[in-house]
C-alpha beads as a LAMMPS data file, in Angstrom:
LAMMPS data file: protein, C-alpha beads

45 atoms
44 bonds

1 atom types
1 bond types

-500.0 500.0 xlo xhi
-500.0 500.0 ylo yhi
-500.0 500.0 zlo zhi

Masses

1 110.0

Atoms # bond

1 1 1 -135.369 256.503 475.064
2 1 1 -132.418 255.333 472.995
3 1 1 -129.233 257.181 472.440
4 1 1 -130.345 258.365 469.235
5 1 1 -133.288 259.711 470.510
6 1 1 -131.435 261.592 473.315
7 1 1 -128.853 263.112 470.897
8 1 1 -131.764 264.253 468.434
9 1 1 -133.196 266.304 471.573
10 1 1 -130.511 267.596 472.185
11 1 1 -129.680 269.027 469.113
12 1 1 -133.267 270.386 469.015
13 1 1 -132.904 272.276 472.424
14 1 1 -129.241 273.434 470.964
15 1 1 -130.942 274.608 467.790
16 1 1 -133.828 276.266 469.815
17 1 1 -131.315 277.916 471.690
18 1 1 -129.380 279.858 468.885
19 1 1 -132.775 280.569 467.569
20 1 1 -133.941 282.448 470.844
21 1 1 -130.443 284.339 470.977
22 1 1 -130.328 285.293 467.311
23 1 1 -134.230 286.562 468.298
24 1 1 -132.581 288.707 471.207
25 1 1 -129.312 289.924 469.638
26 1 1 -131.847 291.237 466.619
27 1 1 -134.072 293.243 468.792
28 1 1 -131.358 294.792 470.846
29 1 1 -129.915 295.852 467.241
30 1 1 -133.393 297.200 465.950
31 1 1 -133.967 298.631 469.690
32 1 1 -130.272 300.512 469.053
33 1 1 -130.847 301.363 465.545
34 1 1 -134.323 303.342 466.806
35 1 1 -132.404 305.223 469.591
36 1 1 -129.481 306.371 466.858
37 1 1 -132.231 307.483 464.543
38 1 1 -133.919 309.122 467.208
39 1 1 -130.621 311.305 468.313
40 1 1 -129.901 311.803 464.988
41 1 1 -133.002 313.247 464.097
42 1 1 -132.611 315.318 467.746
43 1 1 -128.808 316.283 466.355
44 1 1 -130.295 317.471 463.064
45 1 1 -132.867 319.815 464.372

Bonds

1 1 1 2
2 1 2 3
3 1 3 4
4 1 4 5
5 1 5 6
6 1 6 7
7 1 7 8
8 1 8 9
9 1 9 10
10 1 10 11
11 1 11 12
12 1 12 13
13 1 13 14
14 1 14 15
15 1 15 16
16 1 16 17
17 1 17 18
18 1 18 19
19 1 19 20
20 1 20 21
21 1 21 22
22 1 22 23
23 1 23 24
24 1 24 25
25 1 25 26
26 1 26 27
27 1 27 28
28 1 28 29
29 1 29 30
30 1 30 31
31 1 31 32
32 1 32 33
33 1 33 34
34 1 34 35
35 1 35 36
36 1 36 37
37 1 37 38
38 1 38 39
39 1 39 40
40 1 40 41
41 1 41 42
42 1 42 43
43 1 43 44
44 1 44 45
């Protein structure tokens, strides 16, 4: 493999990375956002 070839890679696995964490940090958010509907709608009856 050439250096070019190398570098593409590697901004693939870089890209693929900040894919899977944007993935994570959105389902911890929707996770939270169901538990703080869920205590609100505890609170409110």
């Amino acid at each position: 493999m050439n250096r070019f070839a190398v570098s593409i890679s590697l901004a693939d696995g870089l890209q693929q990375i900040r894919i899977r964490q944007m993935f994570q940090a959105e389902r911890k958010h929707n996770k939270n956002k169901k538990a703080s509907e869920q205590s609100e709608a505890l609170l409110s009856n």
